[in-house]
C-alpha positions as CSV (number, residue, x, y, z in Angstrom):
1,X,90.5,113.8,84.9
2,X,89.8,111.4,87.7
3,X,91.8,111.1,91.2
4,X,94.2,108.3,91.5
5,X,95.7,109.0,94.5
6,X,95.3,110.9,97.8
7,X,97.6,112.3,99.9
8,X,97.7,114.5,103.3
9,X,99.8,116.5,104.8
10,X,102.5,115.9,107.8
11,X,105.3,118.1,108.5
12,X,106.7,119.4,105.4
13,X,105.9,115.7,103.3
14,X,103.0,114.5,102.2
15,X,101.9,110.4,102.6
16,X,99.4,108.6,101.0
17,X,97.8,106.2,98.8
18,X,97.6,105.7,94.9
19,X,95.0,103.5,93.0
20,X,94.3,102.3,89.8
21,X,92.6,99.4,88.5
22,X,96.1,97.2,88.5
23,X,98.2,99.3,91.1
24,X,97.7,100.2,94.8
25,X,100.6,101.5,96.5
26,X,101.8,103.8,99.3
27,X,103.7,107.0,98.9
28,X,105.6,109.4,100.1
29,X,106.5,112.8,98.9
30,X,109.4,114.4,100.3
31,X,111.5,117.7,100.2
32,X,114.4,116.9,98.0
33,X,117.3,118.1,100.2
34,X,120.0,118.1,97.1
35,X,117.7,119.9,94.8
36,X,119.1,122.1,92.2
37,X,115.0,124.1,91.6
38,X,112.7,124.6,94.3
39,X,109.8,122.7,92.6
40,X,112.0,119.5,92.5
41,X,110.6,116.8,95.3
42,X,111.7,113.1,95.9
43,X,108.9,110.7,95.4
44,X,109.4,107.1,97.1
45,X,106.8,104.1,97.5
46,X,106.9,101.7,100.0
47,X,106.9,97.6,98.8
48,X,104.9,95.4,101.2
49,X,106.5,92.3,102.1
């Protein structure tokens, strides 16, 4: 399967970059404070303007 997406590493989140061949966006994976199962995290992108 190929990569689509990179992210590192920066206390406790990770941020980073996904791309395809229409889509290239940032993200940002977070610890889901509210979360009901420990392998539950909050994914969020960021929209240039």
């Amino acid at each position: 399967m190929p990569v689509i997406g990179y992210v590192t590493r920066n206390n406790g989140d990770f941020k980073g970059q996904i791309r395809t061949l229409s889509i290239r966006t940032d993200v940002e994976i977070v610890p889901n404070r509210s979360k009901a199962h420990e392998s539950q995290l909050c994914v969020t992108r960021q929209v240039a303007r």
